[in-house]
PLY file of the C-alpha trace (Angstrom):
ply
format ascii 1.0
element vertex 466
property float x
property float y
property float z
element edge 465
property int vertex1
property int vertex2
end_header
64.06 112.00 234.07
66.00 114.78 235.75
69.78 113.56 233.58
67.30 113.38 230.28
66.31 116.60 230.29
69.38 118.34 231.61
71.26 116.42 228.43
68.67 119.01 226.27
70.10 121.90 228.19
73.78 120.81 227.12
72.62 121.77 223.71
75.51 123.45 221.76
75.06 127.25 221.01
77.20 127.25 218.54
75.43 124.26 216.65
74.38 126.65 214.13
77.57 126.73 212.83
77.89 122.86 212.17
74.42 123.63 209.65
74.57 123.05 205.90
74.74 126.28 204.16
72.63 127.25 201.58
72.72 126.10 197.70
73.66 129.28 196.74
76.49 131.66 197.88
77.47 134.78 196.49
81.19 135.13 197.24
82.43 138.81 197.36
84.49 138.22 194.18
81.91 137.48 192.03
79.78 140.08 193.40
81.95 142.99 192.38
82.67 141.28 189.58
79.10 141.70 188.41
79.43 145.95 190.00
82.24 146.76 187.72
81.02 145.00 184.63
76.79 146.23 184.80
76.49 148.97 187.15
75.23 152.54 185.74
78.12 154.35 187.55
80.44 152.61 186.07
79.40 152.57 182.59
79.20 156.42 183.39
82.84 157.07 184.36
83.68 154.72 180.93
81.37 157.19 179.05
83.06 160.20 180.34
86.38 158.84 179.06
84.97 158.32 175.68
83.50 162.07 175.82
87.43 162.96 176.81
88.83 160.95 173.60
86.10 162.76 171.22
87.41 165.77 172.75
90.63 164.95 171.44
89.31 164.30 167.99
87.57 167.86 168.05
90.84 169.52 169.26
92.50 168.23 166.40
89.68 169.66 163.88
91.52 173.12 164.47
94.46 171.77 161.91
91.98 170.24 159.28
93.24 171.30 156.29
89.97 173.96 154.81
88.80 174.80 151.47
87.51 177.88 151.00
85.18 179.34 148.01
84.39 182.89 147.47
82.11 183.99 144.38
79.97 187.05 143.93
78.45 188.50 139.96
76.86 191.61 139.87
74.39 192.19 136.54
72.59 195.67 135.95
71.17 196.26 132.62
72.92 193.80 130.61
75.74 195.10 132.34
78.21 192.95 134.15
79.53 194.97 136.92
82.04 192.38 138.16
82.08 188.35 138.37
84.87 188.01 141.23
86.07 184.44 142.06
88.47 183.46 144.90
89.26 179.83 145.99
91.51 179.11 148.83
93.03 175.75 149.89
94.67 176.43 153.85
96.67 173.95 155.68
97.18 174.90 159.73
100.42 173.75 161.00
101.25 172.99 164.30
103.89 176.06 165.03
101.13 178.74 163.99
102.13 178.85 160.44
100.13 178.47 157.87
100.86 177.19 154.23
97.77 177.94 151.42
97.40 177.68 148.08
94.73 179.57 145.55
93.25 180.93 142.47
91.59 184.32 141.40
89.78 184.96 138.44
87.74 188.49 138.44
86.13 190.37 135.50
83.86 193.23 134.95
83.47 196.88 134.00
83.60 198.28 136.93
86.12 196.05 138.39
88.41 197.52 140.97
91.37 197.62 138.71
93.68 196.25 141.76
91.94 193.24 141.31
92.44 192.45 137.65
93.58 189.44 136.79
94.59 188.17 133.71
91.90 185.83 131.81
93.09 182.64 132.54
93.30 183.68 136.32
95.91 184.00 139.00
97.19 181.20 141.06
98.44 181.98 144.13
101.08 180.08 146.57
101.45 181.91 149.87
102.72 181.26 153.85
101.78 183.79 156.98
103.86 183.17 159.76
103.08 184.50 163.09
106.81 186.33 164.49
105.15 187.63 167.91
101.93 185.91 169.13
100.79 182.41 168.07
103.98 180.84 166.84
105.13 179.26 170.07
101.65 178.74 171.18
98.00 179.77 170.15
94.82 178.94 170.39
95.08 175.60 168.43
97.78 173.88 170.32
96.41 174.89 173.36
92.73 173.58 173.36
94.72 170.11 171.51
97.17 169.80 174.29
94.41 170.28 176.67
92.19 167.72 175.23
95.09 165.38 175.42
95.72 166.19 179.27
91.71 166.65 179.74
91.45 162.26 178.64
94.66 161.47 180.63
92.30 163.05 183.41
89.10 161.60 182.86
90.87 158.52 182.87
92.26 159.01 186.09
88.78 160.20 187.76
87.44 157.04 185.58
89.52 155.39 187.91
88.26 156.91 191.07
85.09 157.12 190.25
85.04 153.02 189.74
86.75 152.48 192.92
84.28 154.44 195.01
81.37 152.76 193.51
83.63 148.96 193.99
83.86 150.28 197.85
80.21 151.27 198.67
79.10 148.15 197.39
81.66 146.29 199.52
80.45 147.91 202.37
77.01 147.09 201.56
78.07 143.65 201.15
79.79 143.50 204.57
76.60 145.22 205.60
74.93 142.05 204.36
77.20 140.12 205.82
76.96 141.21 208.99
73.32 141.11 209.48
72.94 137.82 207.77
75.38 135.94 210.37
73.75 137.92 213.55
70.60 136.91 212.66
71.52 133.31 212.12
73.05 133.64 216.01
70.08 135.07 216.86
68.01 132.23 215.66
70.26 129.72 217.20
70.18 131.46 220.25
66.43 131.28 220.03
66.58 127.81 219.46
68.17 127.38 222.66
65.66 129.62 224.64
63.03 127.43 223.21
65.05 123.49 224.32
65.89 125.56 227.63
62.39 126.15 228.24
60.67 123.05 227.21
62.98 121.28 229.85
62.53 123.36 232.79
58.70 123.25 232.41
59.66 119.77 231.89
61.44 119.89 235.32
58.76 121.61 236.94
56.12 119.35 236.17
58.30 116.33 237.54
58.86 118.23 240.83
62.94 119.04 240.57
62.44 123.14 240.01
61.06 125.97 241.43
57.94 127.14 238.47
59.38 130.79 239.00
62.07 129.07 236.64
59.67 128.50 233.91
58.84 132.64 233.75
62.98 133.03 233.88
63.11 131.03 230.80
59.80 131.99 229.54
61.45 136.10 229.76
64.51 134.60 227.90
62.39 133.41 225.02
60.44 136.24 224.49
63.89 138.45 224.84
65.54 136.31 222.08
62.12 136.80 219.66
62.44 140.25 219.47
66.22 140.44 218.98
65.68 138.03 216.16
62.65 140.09 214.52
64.75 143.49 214.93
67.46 141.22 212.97
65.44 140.19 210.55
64.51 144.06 209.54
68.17 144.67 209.52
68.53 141.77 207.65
65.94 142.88 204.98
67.16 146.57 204.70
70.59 145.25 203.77
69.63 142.95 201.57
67.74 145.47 199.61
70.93 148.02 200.05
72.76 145.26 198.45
70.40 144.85 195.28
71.15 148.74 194.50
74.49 147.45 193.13
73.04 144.51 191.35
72.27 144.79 187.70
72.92 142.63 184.33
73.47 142.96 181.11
71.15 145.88 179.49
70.80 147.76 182.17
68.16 144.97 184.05
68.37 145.46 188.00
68.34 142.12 189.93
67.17 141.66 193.56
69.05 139.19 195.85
66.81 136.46 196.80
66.42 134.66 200.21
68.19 131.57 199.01
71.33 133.34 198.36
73.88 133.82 201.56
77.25 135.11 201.87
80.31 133.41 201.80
81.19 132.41 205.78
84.79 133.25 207.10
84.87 136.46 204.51
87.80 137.81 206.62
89.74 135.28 205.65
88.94 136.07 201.69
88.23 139.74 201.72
92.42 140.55 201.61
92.97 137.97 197.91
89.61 139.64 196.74
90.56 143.18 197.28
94.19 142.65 196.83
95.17 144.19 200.08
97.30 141.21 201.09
101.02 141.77 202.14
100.60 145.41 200.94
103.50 147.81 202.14
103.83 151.67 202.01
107.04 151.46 200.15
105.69 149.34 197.14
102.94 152.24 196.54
103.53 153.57 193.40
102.01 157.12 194.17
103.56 158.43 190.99
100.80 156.20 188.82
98.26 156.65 191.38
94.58 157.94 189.93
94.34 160.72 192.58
97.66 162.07 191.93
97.57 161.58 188.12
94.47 163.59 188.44
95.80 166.87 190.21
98.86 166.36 187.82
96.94 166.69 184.94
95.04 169.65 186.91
98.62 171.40 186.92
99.91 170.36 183.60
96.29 171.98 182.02
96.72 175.17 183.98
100.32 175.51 183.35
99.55 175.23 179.13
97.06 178.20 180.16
99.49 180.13 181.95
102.10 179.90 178.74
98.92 180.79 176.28
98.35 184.11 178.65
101.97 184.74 178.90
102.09 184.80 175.29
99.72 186.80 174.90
102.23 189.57 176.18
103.86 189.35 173.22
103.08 191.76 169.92
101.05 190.53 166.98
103.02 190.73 164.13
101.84 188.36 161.39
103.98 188.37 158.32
102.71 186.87 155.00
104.16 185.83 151.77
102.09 184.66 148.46
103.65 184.05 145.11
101.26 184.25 142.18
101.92 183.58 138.88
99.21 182.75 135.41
98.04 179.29 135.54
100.28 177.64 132.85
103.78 178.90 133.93
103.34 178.56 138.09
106.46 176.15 137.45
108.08 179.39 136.49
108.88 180.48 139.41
109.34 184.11 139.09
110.31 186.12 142.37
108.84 189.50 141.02
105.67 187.97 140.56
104.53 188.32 144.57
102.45 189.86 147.05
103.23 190.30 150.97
102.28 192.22 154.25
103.08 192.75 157.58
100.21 193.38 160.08
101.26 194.50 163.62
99.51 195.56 166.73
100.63 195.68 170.50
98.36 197.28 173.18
100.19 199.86 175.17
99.14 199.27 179.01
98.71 195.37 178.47
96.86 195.72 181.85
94.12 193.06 180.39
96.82 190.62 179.13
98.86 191.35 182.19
96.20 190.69 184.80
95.51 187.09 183.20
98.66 186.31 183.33
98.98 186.79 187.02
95.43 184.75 187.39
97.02 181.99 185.51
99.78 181.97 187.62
97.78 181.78 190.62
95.82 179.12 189.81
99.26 177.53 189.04
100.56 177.73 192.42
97.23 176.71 194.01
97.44 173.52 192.37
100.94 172.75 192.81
100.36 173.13 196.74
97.05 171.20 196.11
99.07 168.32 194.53
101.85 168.18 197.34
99.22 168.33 200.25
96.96 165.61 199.03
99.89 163.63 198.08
101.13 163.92 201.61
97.49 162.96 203.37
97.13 159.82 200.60
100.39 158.32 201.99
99.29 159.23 206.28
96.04 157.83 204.89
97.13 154.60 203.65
99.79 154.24 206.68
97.67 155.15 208.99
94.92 152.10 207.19
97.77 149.85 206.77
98.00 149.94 210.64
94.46 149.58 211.52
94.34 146.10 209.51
97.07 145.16 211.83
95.33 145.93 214.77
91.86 144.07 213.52
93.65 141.15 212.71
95.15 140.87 216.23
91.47 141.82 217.49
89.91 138.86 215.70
92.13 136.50 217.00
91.25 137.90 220.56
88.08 137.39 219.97
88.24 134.54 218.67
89.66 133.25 221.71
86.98 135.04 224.12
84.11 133.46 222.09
85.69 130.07 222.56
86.37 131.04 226.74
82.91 131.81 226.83
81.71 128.73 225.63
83.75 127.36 227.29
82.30 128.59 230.74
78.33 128.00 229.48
79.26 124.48 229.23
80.91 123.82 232.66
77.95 125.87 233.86
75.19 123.54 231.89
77.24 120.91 233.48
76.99 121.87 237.09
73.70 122.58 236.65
73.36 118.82 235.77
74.47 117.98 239.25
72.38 120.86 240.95
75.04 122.79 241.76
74.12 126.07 239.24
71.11 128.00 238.18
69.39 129.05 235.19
70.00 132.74 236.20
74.00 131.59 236.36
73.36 129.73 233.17
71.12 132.70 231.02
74.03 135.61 232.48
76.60 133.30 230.92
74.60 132.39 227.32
74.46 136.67 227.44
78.10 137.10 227.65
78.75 134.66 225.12
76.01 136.04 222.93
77.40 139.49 223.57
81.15 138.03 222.89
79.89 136.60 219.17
78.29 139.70 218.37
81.39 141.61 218.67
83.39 139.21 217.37
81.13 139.67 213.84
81.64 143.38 214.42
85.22 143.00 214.83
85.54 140.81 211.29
83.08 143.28 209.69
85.39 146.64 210.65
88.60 144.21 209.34
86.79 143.89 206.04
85.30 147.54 206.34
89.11 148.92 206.76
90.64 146.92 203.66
88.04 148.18 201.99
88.80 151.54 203.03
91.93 150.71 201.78
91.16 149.70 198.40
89.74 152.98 198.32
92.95 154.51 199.09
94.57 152.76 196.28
92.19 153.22 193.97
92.71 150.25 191.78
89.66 149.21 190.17
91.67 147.18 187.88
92.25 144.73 190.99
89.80 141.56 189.52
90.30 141.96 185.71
0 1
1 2
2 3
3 4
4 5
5 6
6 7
7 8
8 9
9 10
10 11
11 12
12 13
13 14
14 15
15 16
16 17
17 18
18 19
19 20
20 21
21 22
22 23
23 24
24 25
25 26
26 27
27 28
28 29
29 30
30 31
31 32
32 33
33 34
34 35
35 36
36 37
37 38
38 39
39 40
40 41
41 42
42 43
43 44
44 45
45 46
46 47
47 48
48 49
49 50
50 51
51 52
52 53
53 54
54 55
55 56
56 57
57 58
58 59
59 60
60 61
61 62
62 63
63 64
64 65
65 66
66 67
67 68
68 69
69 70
70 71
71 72
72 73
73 74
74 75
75 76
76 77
77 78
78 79
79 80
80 81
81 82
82 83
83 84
84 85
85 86
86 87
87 88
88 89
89 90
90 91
91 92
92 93
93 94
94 95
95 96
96 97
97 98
98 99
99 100
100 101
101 102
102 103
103 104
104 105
105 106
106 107
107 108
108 109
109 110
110 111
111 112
112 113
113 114
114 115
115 116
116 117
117 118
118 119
119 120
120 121
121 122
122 123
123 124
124 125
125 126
126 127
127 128
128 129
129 130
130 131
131 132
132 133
133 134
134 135
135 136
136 137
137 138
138 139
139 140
140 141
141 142
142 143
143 144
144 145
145 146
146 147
147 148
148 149
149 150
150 151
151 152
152 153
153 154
154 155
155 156
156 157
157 158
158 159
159 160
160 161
161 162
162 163
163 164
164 165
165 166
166 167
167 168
168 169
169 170
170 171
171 172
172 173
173 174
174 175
175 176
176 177
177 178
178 179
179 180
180 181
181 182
182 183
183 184
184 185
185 186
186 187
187 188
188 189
189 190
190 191
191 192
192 193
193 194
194 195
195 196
196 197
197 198
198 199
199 200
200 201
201 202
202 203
203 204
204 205
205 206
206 207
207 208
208 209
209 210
210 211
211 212
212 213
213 214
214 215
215 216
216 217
217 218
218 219
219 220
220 221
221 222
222 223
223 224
224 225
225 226
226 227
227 228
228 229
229 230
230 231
231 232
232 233
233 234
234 235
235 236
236 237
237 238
238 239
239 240
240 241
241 242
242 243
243 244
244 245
245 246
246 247
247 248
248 249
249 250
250 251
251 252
252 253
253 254
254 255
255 256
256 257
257 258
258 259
259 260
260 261
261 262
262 263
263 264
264 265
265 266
266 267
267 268
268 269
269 270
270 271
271 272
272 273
273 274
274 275
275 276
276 277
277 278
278 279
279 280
280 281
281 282
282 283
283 284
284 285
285 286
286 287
287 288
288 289
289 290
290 291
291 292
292 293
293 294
294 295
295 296
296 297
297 298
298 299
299 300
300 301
301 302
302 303
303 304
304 305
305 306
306 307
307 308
308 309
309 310
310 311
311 312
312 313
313 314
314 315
315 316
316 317
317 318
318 319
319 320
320 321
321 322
322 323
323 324
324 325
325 326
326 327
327 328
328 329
329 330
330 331
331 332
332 333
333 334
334 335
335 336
336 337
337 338
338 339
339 340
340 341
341 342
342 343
343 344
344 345
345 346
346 347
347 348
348 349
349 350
350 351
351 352
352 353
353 354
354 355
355 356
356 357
357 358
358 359
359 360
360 361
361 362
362 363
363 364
364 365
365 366
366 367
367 368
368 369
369 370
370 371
371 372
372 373
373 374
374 375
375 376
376 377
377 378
378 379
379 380
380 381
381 382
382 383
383 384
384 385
385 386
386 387
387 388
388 389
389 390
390 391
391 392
392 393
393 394
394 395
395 396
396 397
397 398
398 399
399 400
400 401
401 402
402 403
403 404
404 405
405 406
406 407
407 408
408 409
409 410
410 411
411 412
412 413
413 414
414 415
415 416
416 417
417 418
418 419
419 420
420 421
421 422
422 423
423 424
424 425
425 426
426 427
427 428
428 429
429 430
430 431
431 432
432 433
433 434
434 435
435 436
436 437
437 438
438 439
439 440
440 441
441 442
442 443
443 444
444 445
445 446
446 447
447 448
448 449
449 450
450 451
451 452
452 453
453 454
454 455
455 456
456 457
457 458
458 459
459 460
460 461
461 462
462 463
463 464
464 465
């Protein structure tokens, strides 16, 4: 009776692991997968690129070509004062100059006489050309070229933006992970308690132990309950965090149900899925990277301010040409037929114009240093991450090998205890240790996923499973 029941004490812990998982997993892959394609965050960083390109558009509005219509009549007692009647047709180049065509046609008896034309009208053919401020730069090319460095930026925070939301739901899935597998140890471990029990009462009742053994074991069981319940809550609360990143098509949130598990050995998969594997310093390509694009662009757009407030140091002097000429002989080109002016103005202190220049300039240098800094801490960041999944690994594999000691030493103790030579105090301290052992041994694989996910983060490539 005594070698029956000891045989139930011999009973694996680690059976749990021989069990048939579930129907469904969801593998870490396809989980981000579904992230990046449905989640509300990241169809908001694509929206703010599309807001960036329309910006781009509306920059561009500034060298529309414009029509322009002008007409006024004045009647007073049968009288026609005037009947005036200006048309413009303006074209914007992209060096400040501007190329327009017209026609005039004003009548009336009390028409200014400097604004008589003849019946048929006068067509006009002019140019104004900016020599002081606005040809080099203005206005126009400065809110375009900003729109163009303003979507090479939202692109790059796109980027970011993606990643970050890519790496809190990793973490929630390792979160997941985590819980899942210690409460499936738990429950194993529970199990045991329970075959433990049943054959020391077993014992007991047949005369071959002590019944204070049956309260040891009883205290075990009821120890093991609550660490599995306060899993279970754990277990729940991740499982929820997890559905927050969980959505379909049309913007439908799904909840993870209790048939679906994680993949097992994810620390064996999480470097392929993330595309952390074999990564080196030297083949970064911080140049291209999405936080360093970003404060580039940051520069480049405060650098096109800093030349539109430098010019604006400059005099106004706008010079304009316009040829006019009747209607019916404009291909007679006639160089006394013309009209032209010059308008100037410079202030005399330029304290206004000087002062923003030296704010531009500023802002400049700020980020410039901004950009060198953070593109020193990126690279000690990713080093420094680089040698923290070199550590983990080598901390698996220790644990790995303390789990399997452990064991080790709960089975020559069930086995003495066989033969009377042990006790279930001997045998319960060494089931601790190895539960102890397994429970950092998840912990350890969870902070070696955790850190090449930090290092995804890093990298910033959200690009990593298209």
């Amino acid at each position: 009776m005594r070698t029956i029941i000891a045989c139930f004490l011999l009973f694996s812990v680690y059976s749990w692991s021989q069990n048939k998982a579930s129907d469904s997993i969801l593998t870490l892959d396809a989980y981000l997968g579904y992230v990046k394609q449905f989640h509300p965050l990241v169809k908001q960083a694509n929206i703010q690129v599309s807001q960036a390109q329309a910006g781009i558009i509306a920059s561009r509005g500034g060298f529309d070509p414009k029509i322009e219509v002008d007409y006024e009549n004045k009647q007073f007692k049968s009288t026609e004062y005037y009947d005036l009647l200006n048309t413009t047709f303006k074209i914007p180049t992209w060096y400040g100059v501007e190329i327009k065509a017209g026609f005039d046609q004003m009548d009336g008896v009390y028409l200014n006489p400097q604004n008589t034309t003849p019946d048929n009208g006068l067509a006009i053919l002019g140019i104004s050309v900016p020599l002081g401020q606005g040809l080099l730069i203005n206005n126009r090319m400065a809110d375009l070229k900003k729109a163009k460095l303003y979507a090479k930026l939202s692109q790059a925070e796109r980027d970011l933006e993606v990643a970050n939301v890519l790496y809190l739901a990793s973490n929630s899935y390792f979160n997941w992970y985590k819980n899942y597998n210690e409460f499936k140890l738990y429950e194993t471990f529970l199990k045991n308690a329970k075959v433990r029990y049943d054959g020391i009462t077993s014992l007991i009742s047949a005369g071959d132990r002590p019944a204070i053994d049956s309260v040891e074991a009883g205290i075990l069981v009821k120890s093991r309950q609550l660490s599995l319940e306060q899993s279970r809550l754990k277990l729940v609360k991740s499982k929820l965090e997890l559905s927050n990143y969980l959505w379909f098509d049309n913007n439908l949130p799904l909840e993870l149900q209790d048939f679906i598990t994680p993949e097992t050995a994810l620390e064996k998969t999480v470097e392929s899925t993330l595309k952390t594997n074999g990564l080196l310093l030297a083949n970064i390509d911080f140049e291209n990277h999405p936080k360093i694009k970003s404060l580039q662009n940051k520069v480049s757009i405060l650098e096109v301010d800093k030349r539109l407030k430098g010019n604006l140091l400059l005099p106004t002097i706008n010079l304009n040409y316009n040829y006019i000429s009747e209607p019916e002989f404009v291909e007679d080109f006639n160089t006394l037929n013309y009209k032209y002016g010059v308008n100037f103005s410079f202030p005399l202190f330029l304290r206004k114009e000087r002062g923003n220049f030296k704010i531009a300039k500023f802002k400049l240098q700020d980020a410039e240093l901004d950009l060198q800094f953070e593109n020193q801490v990126l690279k000690n960041k990713i080093e420094y991450q680089l040698e923290e999944i070199s550590s983990l690994k080598n901390q698996i594999n220790i644990a790995n090998e303390l789990v399997a000691n452990f064991k080790t030493m709960l089975d020559s103790e069930e086995k003495l205890f066989l033969f009377g030579e042990s006790s279930l105090f001997i045998i319960n301290s060494r089931e601790n240790s190895l539960l102890n052992t397994s429970l950092q041994q998840i912990d350890t694989q969870v902070k070696f996923c955790v850190s090449n996910s930090d290092l995804f983060k890093l990298i910033a490539n959200p690009e990593f499973n298209n």
